[in-house]
NUFI-423436 format. One record per atom (N, C-alpha, C): residue in one letter; atom name; x, y, z. Coordinates in Angstrom, 1 decimal, always signed. Layout:
a_CA_X_Y_Z;
...
//
This chain:
x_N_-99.9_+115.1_+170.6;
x_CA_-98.9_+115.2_+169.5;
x_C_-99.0_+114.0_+168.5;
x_N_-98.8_+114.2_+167.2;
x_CA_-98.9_+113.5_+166.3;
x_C_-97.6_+113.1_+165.8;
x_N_-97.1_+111.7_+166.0;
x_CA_-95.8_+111.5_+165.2;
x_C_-96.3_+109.7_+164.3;
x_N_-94.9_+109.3_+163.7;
x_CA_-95.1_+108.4_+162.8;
x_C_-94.1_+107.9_+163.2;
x_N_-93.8_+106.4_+163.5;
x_CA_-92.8_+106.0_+164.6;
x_C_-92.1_+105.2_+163.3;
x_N_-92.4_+104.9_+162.0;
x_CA_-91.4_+104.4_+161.0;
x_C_-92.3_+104.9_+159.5;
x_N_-91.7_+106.1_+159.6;
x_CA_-92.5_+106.7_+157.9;
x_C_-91.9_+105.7_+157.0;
x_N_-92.0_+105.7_+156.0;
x_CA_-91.2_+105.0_+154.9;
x_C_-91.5_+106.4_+153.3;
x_N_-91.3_+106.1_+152.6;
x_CA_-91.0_+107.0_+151.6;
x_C_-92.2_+106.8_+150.6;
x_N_-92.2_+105.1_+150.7;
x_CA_-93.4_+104.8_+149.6;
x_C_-94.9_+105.4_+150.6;
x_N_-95.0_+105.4_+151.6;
x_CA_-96.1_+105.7_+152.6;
x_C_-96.1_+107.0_+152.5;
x_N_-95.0_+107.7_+152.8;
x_CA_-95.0_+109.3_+152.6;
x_C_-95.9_+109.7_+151.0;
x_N_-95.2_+109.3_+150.1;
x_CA_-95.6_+109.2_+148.4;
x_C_-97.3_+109.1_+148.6;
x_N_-97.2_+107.9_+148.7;
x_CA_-99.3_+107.4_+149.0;
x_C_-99.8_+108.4_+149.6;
x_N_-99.5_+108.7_+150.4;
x_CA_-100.4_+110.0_+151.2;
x_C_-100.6_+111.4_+150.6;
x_N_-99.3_+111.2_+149.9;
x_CA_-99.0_+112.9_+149.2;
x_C_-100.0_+112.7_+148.4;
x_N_-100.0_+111.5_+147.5;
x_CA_-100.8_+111.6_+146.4;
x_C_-102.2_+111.2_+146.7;
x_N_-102.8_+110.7_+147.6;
x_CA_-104.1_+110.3_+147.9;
x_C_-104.7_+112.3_+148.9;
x_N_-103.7_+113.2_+149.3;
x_CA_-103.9_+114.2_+149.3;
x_C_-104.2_+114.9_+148.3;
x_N_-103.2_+115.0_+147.2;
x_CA_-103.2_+115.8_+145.8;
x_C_-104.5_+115.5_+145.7;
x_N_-105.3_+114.0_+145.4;
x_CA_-106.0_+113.6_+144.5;
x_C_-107.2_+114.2_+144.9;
x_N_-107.7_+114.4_+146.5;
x_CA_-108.6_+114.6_+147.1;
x_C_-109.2_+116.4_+146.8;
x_N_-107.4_+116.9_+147.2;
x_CA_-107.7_+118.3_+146.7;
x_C_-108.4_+118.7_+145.6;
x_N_-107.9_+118.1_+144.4;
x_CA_-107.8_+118.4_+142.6;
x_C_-108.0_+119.2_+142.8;
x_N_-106.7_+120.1_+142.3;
x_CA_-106.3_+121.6_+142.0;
x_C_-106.8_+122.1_+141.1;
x_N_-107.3_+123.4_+141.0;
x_CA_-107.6_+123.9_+139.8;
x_C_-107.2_+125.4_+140.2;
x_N_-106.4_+125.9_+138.8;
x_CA_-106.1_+127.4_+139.0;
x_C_-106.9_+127.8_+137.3;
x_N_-106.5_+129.3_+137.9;
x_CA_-106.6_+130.2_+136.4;
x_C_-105.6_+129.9_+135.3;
x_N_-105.1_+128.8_+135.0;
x_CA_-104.4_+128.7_+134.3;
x_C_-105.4_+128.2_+132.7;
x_N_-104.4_+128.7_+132.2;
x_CA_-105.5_+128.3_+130.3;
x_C_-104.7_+127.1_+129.7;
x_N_-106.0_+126.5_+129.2;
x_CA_-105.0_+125.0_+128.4;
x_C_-103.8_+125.5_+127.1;
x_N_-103.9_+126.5_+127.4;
x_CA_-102.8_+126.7_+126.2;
x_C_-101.7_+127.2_+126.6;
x_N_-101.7_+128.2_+128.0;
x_CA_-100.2_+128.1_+129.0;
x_C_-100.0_+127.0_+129.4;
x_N_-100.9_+125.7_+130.0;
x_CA_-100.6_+124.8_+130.4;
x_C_-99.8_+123.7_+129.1;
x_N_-100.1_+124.2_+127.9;
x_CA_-99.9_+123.6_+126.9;
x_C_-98.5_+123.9_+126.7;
x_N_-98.0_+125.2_+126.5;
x_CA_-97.1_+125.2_+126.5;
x_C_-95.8_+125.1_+127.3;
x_N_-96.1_+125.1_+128.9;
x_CA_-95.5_+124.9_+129.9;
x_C_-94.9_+123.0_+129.6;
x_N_-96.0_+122.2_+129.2;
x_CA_-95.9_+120.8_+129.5;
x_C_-94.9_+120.5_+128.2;
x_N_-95.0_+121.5_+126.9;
x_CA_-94.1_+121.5_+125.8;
x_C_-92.4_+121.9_+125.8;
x_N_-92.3_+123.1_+127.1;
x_CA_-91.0_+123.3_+127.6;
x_C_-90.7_+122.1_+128.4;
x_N_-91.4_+121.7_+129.5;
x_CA_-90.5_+120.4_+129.9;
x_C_-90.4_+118.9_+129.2;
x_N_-91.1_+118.6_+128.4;
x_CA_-90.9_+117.7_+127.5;
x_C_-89.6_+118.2_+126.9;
x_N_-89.4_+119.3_+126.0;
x_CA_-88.0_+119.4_+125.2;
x_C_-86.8_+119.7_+126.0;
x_N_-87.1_+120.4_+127.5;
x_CA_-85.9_+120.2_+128.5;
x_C_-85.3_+118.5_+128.9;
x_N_-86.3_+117.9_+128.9;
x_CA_-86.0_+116.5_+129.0;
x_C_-85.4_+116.1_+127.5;
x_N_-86.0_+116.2_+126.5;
x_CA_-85.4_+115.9_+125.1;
x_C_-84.0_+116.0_+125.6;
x_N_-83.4_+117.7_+125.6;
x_CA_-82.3_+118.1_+125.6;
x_C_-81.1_+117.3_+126.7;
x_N_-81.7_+116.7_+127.4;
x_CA_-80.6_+116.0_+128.6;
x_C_-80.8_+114.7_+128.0;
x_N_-81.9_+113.9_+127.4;
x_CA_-81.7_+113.1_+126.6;
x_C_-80.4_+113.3_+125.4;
x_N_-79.9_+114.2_+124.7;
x_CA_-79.4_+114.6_+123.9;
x_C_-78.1_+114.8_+124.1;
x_N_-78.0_+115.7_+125.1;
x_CA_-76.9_+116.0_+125.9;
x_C_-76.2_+115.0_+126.5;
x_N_-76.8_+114.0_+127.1;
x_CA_-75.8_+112.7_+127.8;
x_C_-76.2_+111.7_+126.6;
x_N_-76.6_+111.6_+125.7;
x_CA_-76.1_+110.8_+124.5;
x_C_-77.1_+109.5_+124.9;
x_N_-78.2_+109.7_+125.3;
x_CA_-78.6_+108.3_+126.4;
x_C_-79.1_+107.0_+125.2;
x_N_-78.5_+105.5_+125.7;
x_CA_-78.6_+104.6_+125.0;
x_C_-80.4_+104.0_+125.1;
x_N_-80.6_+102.9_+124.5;
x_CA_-82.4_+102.6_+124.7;
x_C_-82.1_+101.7_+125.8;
x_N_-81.2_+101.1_+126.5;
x_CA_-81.1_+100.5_+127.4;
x_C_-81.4_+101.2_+128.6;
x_N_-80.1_+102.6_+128.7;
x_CA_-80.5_+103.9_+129.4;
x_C_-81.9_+104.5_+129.9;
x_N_-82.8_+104.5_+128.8;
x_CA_-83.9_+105.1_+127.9;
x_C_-85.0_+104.0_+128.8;
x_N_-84.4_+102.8_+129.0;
x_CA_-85.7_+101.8_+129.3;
x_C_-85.6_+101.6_+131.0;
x_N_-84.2_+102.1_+131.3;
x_CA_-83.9_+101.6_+132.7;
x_C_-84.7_+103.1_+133.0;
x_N_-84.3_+104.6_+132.4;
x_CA_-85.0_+105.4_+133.5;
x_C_-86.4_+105.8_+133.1;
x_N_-87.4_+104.9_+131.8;
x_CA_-88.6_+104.7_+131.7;
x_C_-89.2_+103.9_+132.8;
x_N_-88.5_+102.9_+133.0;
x_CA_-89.0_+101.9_+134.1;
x_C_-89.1_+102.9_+135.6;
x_N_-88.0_+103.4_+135.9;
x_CA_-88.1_+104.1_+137.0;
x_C_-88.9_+105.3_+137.2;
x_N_-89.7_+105.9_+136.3;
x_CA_-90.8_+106.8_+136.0;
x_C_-91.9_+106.1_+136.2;
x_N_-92.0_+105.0_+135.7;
x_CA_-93.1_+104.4_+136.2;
x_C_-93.2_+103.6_+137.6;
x_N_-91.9_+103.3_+138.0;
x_CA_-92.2_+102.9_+139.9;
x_C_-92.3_+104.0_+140.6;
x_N_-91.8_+105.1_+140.4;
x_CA_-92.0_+106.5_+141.0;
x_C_-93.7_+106.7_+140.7;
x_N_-94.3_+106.7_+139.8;
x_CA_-95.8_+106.6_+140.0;
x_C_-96.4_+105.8_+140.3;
x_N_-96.0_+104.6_+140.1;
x_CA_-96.8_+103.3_+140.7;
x_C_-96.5_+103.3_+142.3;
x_N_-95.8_+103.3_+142.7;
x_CA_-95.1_+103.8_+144.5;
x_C_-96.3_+105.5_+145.2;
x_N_-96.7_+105.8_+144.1;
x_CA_-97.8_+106.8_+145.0;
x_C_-97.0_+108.0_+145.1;
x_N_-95.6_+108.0_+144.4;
x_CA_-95.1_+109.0_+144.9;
x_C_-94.8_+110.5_+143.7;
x_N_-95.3_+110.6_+142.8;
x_CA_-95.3_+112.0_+141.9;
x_C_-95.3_+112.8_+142.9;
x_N_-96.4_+113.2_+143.6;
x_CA_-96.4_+114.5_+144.4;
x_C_-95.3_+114.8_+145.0;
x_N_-95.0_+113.9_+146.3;
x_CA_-93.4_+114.0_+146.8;
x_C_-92.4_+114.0_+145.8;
x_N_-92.7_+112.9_+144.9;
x_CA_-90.9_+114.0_+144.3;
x_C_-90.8_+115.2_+143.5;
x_N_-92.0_+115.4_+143.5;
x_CA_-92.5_+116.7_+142.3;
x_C_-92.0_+118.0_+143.4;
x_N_-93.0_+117.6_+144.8;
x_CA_-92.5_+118.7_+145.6;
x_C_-90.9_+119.0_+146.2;
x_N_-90.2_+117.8_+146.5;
x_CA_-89.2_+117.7_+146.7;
x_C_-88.1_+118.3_+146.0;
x_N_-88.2_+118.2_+144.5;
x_CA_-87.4_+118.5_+144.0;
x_C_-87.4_+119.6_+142.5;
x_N_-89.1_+120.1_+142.3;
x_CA_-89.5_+121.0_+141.4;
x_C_-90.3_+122.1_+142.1;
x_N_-90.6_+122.0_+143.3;
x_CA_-91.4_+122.7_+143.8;
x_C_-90.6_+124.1_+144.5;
x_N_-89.1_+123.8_+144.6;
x_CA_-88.5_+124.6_+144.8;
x_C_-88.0_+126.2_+144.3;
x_N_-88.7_+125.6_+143.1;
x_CA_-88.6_+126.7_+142.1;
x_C_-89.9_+127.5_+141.8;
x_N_-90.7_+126.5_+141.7;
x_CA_-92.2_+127.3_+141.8;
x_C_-92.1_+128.7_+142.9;
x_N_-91.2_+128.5_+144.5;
x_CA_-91.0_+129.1_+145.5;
x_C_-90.4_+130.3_+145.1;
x_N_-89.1_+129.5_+144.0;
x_CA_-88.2_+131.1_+143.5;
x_C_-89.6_+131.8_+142.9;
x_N_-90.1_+131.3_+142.1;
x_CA_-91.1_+132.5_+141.2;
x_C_-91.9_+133.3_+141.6;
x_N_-92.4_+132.7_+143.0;
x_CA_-93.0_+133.5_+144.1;
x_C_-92.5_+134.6_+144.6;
x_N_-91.1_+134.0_+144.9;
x_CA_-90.5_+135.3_+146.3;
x_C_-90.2_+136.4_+145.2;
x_N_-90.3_+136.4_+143.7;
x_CA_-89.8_+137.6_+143.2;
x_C_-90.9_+138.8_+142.9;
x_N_-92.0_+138.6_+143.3;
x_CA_-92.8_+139.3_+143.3;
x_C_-93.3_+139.9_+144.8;
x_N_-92.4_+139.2_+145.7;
x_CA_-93.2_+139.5_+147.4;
x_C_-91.3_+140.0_+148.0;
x_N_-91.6_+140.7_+148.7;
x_CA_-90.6_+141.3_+150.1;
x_C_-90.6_+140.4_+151.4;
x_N_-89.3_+140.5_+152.0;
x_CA_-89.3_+139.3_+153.1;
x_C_-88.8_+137.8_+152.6;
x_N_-89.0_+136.9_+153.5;
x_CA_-88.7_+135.9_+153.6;
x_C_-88.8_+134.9_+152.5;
x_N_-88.2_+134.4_+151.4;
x_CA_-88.9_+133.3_+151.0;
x_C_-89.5_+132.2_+151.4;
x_N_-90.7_+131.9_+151.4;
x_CA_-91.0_+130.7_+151.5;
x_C_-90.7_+129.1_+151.7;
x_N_-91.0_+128.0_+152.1;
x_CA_-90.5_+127.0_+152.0;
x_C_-91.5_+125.7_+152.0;
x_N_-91.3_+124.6_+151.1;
x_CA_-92.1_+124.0_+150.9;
x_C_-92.8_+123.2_+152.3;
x_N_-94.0_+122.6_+152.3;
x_CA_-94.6_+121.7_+153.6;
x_C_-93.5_+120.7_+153.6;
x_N_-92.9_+119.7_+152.6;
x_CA_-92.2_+118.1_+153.1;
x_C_-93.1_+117.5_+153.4;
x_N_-93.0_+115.9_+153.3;
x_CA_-93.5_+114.8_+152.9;
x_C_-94.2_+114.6_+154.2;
x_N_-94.0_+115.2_+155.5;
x_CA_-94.4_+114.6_+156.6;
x_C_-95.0_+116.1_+157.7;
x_N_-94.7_+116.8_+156.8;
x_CA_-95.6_+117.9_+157.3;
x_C_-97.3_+117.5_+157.6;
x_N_-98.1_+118.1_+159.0;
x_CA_-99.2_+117.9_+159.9;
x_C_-100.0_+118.8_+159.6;
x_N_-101.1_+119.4_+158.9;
x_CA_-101.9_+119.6_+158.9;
x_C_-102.9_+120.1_+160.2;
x_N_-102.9_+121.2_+160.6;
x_CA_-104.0_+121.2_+161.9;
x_C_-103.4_+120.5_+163.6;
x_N_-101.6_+120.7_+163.2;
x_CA_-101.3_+119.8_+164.3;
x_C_-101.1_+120.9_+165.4;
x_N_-101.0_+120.4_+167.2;
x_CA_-101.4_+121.1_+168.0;
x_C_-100.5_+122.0_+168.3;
x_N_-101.3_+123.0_+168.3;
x_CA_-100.4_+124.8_+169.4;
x_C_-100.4_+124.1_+170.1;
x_N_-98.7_+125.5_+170.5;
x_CA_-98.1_+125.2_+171.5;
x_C_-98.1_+126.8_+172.1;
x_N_-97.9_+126.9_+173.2;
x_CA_-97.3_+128.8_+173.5;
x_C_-96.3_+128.7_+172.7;
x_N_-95.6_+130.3_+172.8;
x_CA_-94.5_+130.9_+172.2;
x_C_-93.1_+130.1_+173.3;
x_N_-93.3_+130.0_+174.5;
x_CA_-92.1_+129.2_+175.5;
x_C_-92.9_+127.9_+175.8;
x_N_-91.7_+127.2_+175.3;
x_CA_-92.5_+125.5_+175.6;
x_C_-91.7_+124.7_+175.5;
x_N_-91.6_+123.5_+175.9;
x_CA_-91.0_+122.2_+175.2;
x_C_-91.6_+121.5_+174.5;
x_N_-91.4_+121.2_+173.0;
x_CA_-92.0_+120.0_+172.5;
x_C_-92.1_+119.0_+173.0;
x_N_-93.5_+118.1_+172.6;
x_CA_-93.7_+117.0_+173.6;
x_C_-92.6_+115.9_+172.7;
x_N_-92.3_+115.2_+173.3;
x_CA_-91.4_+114.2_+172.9;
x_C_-91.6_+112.5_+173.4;
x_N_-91.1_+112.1_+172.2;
x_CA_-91.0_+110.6_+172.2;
x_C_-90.0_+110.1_+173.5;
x_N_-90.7_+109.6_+174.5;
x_CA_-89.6_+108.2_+175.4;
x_C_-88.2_+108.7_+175.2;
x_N_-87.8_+108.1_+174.0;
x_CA_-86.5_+107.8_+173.6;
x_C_-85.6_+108.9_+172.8;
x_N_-86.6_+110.4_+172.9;
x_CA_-85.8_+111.5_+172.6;
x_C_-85.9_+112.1_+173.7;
x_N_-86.1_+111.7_+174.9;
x_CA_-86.3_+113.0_+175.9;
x_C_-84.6_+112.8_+176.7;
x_N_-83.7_+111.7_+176.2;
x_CA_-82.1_+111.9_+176.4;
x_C_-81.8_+112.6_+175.7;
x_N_-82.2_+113.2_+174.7;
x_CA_-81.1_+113.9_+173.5;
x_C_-81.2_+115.3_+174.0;
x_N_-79.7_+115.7_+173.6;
x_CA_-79.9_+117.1_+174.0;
x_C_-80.8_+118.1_+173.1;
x_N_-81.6_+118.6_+173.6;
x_CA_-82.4_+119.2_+173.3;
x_C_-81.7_+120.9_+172.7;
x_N_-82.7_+121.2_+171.3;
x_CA_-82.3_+122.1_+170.5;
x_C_-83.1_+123.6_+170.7;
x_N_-82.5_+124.3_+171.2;
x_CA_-83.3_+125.8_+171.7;
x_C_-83.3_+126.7_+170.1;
x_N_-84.6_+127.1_+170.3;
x_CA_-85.0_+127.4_+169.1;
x_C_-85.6_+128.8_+169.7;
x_N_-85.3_+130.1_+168.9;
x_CA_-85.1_+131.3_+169.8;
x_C_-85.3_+132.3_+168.5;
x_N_-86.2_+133.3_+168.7;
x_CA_-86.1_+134.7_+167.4;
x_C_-87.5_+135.3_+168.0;
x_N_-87.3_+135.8_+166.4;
x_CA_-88.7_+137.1_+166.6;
x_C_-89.1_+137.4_+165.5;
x_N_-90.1_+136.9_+164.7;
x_CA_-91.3_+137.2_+163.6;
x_C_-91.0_+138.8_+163.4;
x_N_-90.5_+139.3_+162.3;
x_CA_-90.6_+140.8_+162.1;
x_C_-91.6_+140.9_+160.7;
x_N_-91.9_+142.2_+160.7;
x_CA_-92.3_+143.0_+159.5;
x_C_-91.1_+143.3_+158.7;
x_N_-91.3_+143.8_+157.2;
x_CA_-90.2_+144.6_+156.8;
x_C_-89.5_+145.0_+157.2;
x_N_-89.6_+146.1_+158.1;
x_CA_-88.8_+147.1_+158.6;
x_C_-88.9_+147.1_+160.2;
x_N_-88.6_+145.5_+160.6;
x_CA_-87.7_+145.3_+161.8;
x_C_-89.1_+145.5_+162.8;
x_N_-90.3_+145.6_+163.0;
x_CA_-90.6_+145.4_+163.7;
x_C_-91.8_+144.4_+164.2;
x_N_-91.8_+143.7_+165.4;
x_CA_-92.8_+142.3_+165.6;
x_C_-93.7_+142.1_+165.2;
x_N_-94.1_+141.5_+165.0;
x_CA_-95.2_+141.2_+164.1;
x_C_-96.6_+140.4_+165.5;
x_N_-97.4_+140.5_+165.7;
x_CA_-98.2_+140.1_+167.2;
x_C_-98.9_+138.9_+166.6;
x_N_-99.1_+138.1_+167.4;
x_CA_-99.7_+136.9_+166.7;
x_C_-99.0_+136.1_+166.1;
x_N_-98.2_+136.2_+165.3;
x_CA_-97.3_+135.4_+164.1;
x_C_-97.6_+134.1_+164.1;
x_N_-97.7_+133.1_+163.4;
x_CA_-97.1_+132.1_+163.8;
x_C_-96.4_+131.0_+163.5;
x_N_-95.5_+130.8_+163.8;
x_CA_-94.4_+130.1_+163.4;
x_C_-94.6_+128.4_+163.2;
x_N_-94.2_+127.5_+162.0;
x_CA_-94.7_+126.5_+161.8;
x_C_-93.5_+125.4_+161.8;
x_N_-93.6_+124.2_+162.7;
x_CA_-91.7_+123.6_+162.4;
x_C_-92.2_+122.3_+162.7;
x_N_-91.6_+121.5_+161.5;
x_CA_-91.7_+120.3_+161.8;
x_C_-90.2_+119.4_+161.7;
x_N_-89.6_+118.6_+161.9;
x_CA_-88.5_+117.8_+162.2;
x_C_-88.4_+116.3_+162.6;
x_N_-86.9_+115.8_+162.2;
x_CA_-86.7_+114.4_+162.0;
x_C_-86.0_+114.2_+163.9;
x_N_-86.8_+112.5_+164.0;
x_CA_-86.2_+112.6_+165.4;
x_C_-84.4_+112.4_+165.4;
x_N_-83.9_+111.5_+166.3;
x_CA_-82.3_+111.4_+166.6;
x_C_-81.8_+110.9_+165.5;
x_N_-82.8_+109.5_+164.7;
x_CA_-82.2_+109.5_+164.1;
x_C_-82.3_+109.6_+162.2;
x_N_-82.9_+111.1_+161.8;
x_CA_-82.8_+111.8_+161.1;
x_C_-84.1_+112.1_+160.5;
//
């Protein structure tokens, strides 16, 4: 089993982003949807600029903080964290079933099967905690099991 005995946020970030980087994404997209997509969030930003009346003091304190959020490694994580959620809505309206849900900053890659009845292997110092029974059944549409499925779960230890 694979765990991280003190993640930290900036480490989480670095990784996301030395992942992203490795990937480089490329879709079907045309520089002129992408053109215009990067034009609506720019004037959505204008607009909350506008809307809370923001001073150049304002303007400089949450410039600065745009740039420790990149300099910390971390775009990808908070992009996922907190825009990627929606990317998700725009998905599930074209599919039946479950929506989706993002990986998280600490999601494992290739990490190890288990059977369908098992105990996760555990840390020393969580094998006092009461342990959380995790119980269902992978369906199709229309209610029935699906063979093989497989179910993916990752979690924070005791203390969060």
């Amino acid at each position: 089993m694979t765990t991280t005995e003190s993640p930290t946020a900036a480490g989480s970030g670095t990784a996301a982003t030395d992942k992203f980087k490795a990937e480089r994404v490329t879709a079907d997209t045309s520089p002129e949807r992408l053109a215009a997509i990067a034009k609506d969030a720019l004037g959505a930003l204008n607009d909350v600029i506008l809307k809370h009346g923001v001073t150049y003091p304002e303007y400089r304190v949450f410039k600065q903080w745009l740039i420790d959020v990149g300099e910390g490694g971390e775009w990808p994580l908070f992009l996922d964290v907190f825009i990627e959620h929606s990317v998700e809505e725009v998905l599930a309206r074209s599919r039946k079933g479950t929506k989706g849900s993002i990986e998280g900053p600490y999601y494992i890659e290739n990490s190890p099967e288990l059977p369908s009845k098992c105990t996760l292997p555990m840390r020393p110092e969580d094998e006092k905690i009461t342990p959380l029974v995790f119980s269902g059944q992978v369906t199709d549409l229309d209610g029935n099991g699906l063979a093989g499925a497989k179910v993916e779960l990752w979690h924070a230890d005791n203390d969060g």
